[in-house]
PDB file with SEQRES, HELIX, SHEET and CRYST1 records, atoms N, CA, C and O in Angstrom:
SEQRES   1 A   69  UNK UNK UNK UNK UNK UNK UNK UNK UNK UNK UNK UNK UNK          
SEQRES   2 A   69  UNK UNK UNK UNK UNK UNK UNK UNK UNK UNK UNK UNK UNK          
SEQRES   3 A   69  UNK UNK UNK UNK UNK UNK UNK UNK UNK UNK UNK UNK UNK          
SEQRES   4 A   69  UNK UNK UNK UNK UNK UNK UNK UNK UNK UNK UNK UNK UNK          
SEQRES   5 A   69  UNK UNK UNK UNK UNK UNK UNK UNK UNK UNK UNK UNK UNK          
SEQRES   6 A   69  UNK UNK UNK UNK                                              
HELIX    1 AA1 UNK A    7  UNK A   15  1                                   9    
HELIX    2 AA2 UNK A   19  UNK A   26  1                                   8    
HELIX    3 AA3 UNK A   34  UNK A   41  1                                   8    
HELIX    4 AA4 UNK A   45  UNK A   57  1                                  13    
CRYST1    1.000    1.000    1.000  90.00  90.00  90.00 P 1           1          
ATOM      1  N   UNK A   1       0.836  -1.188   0.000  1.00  0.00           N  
ATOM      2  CA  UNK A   1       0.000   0.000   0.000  1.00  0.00           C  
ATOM      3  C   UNK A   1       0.878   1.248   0.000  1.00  0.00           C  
ATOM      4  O   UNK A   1       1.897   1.368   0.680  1.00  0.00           O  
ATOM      5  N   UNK A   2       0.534   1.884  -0.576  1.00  0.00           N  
ATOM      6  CA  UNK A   2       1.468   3.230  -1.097  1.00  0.00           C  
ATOM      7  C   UNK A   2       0.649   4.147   0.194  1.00  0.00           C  
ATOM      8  O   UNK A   2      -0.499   3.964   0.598  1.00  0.00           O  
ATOM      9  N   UNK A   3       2.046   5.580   0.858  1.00  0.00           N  
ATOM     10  CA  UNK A   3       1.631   6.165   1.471  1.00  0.00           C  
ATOM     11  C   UNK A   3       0.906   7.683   0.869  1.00  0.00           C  
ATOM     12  O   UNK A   3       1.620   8.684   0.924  1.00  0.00           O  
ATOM     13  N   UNK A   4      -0.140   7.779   0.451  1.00  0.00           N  
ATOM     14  CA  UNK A   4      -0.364   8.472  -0.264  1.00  0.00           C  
ATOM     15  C   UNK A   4      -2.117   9.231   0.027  1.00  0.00           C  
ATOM     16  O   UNK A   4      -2.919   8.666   0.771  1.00  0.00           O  
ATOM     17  N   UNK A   5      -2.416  10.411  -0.627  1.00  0.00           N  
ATOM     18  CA  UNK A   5      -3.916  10.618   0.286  1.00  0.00           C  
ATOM     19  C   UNK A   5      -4.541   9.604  -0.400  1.00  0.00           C  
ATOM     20  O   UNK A   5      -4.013   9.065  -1.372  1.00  0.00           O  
ATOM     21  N   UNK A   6      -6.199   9.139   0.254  1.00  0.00           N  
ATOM     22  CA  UNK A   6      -6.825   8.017   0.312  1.00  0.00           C  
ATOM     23  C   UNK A   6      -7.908   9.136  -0.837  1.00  0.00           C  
ATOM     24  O   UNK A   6      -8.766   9.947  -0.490  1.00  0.00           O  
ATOM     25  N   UNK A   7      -7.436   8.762  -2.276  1.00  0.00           N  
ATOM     26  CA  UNK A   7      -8.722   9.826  -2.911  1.00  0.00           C  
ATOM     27  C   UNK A   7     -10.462   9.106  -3.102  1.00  0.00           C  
ATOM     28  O   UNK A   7     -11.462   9.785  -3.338  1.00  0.00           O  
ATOM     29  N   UNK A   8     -10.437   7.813  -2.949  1.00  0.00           N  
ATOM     30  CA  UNK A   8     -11.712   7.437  -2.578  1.00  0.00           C  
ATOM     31  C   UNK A   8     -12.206   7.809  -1.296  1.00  0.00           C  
ATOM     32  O   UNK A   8     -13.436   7.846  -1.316  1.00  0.00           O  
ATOM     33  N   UNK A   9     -11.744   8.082  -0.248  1.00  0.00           N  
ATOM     34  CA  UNK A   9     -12.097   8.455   0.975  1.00  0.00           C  
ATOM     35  C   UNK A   9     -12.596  10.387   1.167  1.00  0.00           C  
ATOM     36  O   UNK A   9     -13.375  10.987   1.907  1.00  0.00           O  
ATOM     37  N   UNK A  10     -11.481  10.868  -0.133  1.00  0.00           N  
ATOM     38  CA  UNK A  10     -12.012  12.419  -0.336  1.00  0.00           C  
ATOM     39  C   UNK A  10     -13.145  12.805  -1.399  1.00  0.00           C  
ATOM     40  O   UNK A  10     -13.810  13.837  -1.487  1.00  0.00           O  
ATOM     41  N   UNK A  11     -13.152  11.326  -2.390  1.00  0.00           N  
ATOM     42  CA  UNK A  11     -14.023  11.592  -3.154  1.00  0.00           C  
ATOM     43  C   UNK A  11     -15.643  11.523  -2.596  1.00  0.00           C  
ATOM     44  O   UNK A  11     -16.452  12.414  -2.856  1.00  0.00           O  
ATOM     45  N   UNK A  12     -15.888  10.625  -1.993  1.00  0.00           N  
ATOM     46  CA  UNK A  12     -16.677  10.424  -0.867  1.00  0.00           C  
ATOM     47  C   UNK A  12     -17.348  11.679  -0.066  1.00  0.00           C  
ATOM     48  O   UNK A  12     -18.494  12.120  -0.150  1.00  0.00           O  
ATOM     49  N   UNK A  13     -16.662  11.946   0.436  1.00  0.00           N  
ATOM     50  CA  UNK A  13     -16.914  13.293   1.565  1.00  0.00           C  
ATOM     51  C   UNK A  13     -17.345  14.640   0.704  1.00  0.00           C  
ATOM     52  O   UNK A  13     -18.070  15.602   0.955  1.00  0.00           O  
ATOM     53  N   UNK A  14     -16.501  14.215  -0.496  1.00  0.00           N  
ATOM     54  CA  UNK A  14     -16.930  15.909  -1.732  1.00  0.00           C  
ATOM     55  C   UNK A  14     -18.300  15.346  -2.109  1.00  0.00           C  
ATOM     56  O   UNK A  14     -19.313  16.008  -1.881  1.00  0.00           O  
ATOM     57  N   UNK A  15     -18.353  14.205  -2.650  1.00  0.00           N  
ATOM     58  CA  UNK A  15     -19.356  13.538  -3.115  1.00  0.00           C  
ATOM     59  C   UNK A  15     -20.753  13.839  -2.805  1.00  0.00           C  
ATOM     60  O   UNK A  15     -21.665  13.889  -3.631  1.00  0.00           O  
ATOM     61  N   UNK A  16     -20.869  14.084  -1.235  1.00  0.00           N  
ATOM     62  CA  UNK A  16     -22.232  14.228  -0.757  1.00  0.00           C  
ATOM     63  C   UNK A  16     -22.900  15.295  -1.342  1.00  0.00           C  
ATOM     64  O   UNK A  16     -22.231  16.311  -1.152  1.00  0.00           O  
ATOM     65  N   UNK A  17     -24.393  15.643  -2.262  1.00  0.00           N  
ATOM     66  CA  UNK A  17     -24.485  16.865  -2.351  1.00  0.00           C  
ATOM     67  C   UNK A  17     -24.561  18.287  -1.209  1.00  0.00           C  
ATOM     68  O   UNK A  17     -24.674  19.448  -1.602  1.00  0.00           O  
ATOM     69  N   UNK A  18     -24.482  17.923   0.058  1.00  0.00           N  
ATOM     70  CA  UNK A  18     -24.981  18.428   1.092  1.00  0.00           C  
ATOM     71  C   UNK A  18     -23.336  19.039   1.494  1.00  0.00           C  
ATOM     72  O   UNK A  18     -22.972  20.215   1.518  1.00  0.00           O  
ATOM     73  N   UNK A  19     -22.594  17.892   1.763  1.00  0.00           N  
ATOM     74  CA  UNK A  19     -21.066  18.756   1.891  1.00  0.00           C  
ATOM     75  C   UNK A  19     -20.626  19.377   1.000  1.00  0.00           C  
ATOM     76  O   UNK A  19     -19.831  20.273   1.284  1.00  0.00           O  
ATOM     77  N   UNK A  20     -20.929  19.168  -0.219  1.00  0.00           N  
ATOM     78  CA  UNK A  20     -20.482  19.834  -1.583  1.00  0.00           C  
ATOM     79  C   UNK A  20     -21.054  21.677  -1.277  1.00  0.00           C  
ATOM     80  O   UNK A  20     -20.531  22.762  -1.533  1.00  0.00           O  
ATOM     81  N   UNK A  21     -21.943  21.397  -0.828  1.00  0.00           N  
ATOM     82  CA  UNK A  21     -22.565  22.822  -0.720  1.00  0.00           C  
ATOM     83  C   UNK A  21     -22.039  23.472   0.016  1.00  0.00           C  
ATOM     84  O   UNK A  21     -22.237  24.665  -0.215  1.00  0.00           O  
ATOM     85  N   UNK A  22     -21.008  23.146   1.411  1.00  0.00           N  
ATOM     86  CA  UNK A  22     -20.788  23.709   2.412  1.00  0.00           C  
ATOM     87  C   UNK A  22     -19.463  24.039   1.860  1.00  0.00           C  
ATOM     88  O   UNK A  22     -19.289  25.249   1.713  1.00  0.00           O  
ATOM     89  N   UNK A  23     -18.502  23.292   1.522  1.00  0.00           N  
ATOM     90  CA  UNK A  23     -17.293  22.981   0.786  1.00  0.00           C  
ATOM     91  C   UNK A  23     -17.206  24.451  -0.082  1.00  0.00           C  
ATOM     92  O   UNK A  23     -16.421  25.345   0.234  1.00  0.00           O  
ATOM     93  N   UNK A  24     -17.917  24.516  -0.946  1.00  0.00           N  
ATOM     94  CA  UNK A  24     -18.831  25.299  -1.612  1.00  0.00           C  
ATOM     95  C   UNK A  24     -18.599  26.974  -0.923  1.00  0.00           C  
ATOM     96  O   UNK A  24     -17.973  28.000  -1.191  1.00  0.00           O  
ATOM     97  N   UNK A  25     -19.303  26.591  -0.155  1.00  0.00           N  
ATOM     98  CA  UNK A  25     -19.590  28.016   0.873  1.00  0.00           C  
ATOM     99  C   UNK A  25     -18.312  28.811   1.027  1.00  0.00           C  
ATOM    100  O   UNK A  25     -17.878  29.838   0.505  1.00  0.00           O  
ATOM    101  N   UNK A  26     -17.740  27.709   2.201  1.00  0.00           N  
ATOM    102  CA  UNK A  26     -16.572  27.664   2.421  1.00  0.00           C  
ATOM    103  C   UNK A  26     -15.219  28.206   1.849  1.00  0.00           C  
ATOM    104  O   UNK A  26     -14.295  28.711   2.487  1.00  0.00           O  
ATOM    105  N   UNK A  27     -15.332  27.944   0.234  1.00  0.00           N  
ATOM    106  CA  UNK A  27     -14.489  28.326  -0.606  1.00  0.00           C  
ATOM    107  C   UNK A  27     -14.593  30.010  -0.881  1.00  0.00           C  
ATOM    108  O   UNK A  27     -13.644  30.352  -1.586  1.00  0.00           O  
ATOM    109  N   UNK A  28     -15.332  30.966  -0.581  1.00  0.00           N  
ATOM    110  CA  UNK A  28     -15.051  31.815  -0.297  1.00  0.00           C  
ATOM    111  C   UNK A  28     -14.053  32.877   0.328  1.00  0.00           C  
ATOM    112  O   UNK A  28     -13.596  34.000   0.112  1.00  0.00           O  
ATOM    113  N   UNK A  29     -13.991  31.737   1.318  1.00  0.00           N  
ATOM    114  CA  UNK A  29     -12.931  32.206   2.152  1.00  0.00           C  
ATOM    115  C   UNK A  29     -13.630  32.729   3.321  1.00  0.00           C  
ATOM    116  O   UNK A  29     -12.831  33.158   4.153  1.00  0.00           O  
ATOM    117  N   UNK A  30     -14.303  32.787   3.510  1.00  0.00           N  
ATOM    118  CA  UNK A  30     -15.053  33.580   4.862  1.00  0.00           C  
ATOM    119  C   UNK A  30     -15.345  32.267   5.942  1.00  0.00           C  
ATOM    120  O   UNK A  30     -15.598  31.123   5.565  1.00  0.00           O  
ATOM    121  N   UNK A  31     -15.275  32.583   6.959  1.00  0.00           N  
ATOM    122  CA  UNK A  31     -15.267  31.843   7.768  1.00  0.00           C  
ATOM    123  C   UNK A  31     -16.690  31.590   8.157  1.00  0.00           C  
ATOM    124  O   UNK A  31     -16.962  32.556   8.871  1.00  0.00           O  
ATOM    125  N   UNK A  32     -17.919  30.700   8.069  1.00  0.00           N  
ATOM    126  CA  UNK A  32     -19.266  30.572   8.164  1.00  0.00           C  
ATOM    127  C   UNK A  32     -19.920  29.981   9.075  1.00  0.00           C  
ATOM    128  O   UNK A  32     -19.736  28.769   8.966  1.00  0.00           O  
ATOM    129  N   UNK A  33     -20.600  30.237   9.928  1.00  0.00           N  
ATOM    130  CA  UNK A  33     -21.500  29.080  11.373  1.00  0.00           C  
ATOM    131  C   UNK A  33     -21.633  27.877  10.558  1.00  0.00           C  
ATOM    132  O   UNK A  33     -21.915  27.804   9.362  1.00  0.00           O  
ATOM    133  N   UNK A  34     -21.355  26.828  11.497  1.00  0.00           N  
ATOM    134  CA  UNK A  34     -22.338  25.683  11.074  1.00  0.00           C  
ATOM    135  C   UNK A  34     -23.999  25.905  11.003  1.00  0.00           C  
ATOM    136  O   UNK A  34     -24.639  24.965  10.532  1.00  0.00           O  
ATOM    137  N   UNK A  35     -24.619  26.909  11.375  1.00  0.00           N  
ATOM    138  CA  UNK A  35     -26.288  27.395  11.039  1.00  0.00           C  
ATOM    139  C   UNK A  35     -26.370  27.672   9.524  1.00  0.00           C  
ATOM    140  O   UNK A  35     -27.070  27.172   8.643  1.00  0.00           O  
ATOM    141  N   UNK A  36     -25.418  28.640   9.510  1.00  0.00           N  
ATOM    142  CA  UNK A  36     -25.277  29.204   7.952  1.00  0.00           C  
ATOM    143  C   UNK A  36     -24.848  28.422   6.734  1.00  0.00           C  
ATOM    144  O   UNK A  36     -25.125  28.638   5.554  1.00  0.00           O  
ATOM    145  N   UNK A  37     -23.935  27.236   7.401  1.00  0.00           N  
ATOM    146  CA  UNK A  37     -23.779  26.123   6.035  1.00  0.00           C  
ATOM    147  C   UNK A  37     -24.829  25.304   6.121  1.00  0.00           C  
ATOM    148  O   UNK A  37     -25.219  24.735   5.102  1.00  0.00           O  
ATOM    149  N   UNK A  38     -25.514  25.089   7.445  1.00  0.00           N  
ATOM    150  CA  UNK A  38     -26.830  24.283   7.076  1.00  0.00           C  
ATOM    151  C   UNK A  38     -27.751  25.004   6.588  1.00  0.00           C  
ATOM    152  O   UNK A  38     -28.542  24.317   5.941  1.00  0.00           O  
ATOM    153  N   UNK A  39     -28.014  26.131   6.609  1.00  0.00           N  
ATOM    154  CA  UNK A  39     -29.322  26.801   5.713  1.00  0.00           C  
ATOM    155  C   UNK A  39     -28.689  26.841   4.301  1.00  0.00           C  
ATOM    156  O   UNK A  39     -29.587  26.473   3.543  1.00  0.00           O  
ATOM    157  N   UNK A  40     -27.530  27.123   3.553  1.00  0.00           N  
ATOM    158  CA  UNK A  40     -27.070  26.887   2.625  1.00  0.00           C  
ATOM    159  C   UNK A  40     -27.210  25.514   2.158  1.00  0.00           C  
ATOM    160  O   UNK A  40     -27.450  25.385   0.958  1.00  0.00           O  
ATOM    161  N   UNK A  41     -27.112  24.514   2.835  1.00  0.00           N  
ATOM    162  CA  UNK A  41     -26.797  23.024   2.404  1.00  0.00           C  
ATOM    163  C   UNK A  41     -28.488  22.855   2.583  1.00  0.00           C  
ATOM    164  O   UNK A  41     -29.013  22.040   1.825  1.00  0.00           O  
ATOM    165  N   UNK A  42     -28.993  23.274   3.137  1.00  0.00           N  
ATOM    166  CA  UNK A  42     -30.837  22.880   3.026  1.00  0.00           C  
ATOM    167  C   UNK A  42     -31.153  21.732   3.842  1.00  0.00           C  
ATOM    168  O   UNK A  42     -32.102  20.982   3.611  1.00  0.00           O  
ATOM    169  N   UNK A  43     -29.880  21.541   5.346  1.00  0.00           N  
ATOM    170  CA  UNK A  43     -29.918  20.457   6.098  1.00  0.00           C  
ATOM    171  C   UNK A  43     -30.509  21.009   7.489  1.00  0.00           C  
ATOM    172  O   UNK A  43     -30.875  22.179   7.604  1.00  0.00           O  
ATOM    173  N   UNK A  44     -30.556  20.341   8.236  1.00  0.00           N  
ATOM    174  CA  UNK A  44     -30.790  20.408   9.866  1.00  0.00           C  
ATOM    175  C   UNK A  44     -29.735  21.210  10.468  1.00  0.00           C  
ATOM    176  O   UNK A  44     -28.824  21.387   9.659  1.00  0.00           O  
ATOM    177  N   UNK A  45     -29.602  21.568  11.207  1.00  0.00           N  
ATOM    178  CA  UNK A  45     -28.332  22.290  12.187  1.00  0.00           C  
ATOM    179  C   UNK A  45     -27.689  20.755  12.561  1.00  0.00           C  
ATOM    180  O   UNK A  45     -26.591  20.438  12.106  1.00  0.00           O  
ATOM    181  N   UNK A  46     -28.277  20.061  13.213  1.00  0.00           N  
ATOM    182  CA  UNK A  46     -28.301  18.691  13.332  1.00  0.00           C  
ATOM    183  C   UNK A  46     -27.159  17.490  12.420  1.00  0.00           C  
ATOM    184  O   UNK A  46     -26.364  16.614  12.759  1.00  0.00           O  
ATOM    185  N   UNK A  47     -27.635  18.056  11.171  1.00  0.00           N  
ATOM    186  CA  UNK A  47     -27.510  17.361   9.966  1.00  0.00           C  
ATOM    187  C   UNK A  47     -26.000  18.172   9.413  1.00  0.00           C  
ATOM    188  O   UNK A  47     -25.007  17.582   8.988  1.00  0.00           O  
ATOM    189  N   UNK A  48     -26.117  19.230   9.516  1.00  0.00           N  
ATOM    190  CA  UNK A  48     -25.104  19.776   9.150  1.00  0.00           C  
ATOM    191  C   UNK A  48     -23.819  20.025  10.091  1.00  0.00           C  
ATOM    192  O   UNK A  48     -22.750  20.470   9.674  1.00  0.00           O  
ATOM    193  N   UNK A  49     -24.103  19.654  11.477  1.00  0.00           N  
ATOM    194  CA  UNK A  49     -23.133  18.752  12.596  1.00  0.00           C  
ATOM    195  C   UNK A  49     -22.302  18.027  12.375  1.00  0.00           C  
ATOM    196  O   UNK A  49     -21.075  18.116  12.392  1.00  0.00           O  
ATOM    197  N   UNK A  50     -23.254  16.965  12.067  1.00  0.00           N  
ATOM    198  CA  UNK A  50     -22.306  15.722  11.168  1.00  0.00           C  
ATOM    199  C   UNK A  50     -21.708  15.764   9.983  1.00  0.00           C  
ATOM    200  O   UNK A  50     -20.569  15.297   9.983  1.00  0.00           O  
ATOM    201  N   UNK A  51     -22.177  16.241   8.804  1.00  0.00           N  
ATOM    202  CA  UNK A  51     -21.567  16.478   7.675  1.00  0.00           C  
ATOM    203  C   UNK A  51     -20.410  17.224   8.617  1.00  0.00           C  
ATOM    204  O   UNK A  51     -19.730  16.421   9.255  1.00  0.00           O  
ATOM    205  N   UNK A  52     -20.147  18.334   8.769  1.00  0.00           N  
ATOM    206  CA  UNK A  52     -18.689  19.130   9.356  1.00  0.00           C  
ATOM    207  C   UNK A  52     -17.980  18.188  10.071  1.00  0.00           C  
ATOM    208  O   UNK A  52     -17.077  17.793   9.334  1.00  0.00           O  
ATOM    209  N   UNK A  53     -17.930  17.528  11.336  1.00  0.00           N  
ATOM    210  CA  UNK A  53     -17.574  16.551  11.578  1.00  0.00           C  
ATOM    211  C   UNK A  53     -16.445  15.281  10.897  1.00  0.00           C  
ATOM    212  O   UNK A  53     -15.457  14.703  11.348  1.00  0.00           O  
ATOM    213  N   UNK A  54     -17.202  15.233   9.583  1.00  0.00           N  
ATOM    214  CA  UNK A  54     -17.127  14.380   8.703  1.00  0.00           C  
ATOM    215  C   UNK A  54     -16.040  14.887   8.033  1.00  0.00           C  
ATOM    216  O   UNK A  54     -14.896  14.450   8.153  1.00  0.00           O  
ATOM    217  N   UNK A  55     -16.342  15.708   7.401  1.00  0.00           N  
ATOM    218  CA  UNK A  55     -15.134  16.931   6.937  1.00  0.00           C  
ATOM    219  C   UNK A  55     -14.197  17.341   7.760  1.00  0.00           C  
ATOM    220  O   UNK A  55     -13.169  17.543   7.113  1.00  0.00           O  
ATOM    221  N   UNK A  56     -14.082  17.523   8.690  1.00  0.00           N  
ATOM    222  CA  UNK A  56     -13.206  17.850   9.358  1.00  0.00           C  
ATOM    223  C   UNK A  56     -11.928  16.449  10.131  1.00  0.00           C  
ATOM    224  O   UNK A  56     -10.758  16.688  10.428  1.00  0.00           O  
ATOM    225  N   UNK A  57     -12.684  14.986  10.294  1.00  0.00           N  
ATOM    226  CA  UNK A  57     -12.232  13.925  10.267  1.00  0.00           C  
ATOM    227  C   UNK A  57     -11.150  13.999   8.812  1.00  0.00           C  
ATOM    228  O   UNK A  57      -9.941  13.797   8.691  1.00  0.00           O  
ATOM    229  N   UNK A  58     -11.998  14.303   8.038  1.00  0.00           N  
ATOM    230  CA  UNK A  58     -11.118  14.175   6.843  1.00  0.00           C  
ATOM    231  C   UNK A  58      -9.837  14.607   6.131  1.00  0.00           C  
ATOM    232  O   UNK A  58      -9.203  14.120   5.195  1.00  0.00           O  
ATOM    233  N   UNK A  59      -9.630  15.991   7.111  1.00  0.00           N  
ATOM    234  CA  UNK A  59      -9.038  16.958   7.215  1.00  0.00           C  
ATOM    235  C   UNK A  59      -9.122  17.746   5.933  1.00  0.00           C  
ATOM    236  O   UNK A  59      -8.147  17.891   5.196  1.00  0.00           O  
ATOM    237  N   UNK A  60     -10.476  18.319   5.655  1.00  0.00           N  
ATOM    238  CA  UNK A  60     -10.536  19.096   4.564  1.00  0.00           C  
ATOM    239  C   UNK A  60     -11.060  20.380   4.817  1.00  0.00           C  
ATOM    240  O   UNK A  60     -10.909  21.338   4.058  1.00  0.00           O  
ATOM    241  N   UNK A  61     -12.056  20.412   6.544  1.00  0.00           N  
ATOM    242  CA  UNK A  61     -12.070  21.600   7.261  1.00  0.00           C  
ATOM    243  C   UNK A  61     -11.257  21.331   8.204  1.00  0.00           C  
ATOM    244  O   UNK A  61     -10.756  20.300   8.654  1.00  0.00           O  
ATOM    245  N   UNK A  62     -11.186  22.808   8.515  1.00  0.00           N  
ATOM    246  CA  UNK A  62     -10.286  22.991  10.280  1.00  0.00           C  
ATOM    247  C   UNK A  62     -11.229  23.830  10.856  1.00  0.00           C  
ATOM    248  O   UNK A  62     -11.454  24.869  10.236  1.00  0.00           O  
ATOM    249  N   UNK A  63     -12.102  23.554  12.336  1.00  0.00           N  
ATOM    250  CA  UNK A  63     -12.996  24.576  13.095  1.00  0.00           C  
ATOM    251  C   UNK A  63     -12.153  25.544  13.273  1.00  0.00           C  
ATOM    252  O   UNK A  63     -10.938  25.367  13.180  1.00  0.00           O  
ATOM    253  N   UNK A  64     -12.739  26.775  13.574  1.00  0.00           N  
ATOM    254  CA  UNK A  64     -12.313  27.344  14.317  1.00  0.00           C  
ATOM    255  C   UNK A  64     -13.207  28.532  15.588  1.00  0.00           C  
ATOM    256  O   UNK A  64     -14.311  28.950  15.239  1.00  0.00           O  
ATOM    257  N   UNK A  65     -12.822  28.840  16.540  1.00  0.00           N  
ATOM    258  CA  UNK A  65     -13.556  29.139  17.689  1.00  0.00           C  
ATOM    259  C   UNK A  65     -13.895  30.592  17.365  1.00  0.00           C  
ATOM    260  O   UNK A  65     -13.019  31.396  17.046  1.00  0.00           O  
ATOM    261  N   UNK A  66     -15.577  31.006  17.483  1.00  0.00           N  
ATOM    262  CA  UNK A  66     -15.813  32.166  17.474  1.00  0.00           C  
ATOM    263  C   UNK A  66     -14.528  32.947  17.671  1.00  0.00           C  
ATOM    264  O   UNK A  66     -13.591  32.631  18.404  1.00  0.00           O  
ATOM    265  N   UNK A  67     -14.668  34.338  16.666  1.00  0.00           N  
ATOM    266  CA  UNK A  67     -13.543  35.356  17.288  1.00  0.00           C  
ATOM    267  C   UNK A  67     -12.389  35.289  16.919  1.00  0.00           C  
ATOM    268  O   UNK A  67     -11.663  36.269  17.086  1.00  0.00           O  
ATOM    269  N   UNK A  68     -11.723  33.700  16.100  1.00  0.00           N  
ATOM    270  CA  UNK A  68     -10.412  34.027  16.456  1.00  0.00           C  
ATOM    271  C   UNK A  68     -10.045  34.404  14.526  1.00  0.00           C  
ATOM    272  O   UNK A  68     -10.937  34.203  13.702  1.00  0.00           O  
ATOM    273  N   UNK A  69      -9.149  34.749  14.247  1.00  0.00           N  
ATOM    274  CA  UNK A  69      -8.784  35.156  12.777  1.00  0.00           C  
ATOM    275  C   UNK A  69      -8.134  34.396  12.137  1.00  0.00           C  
ATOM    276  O   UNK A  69      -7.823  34.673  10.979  1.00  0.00           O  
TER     277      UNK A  69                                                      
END                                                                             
């Protein structure tokens, strides 16, 4: 096994239409609530928990804490 990124594992995570949207968002550059990518993504606050989560396991987001730059 080659050490290399796992692109079925990123294709996956882009894949979802719901993270795609946030991903999406995201690419702006502005830093966005998880409220605001779920009303964008057309998910739950709930729903859009896990998707970030997910993404962020993946290391394709990084949180970051109200406030900081």
């Amino acid at each position: 096994m080659q050490d290399s990124p796992n692109i079925a594992r990123v294709a996956a995570l882009i894949g979802d239409p719901a993270r795609a949207l946030m991903l999406q968002a995201l690419m702006s550059g502005r830093a966005l609530t998880a409220s605001k990518l779920a009303e964008r993504a057309g998910v739950s606050k709930a729903t859009a928990s896990s998707h970030l989560a997910q993404l962020q396991a993946g290391a394709l987001i990084t949180a970051r804490p109200p406030g900081a730059a």
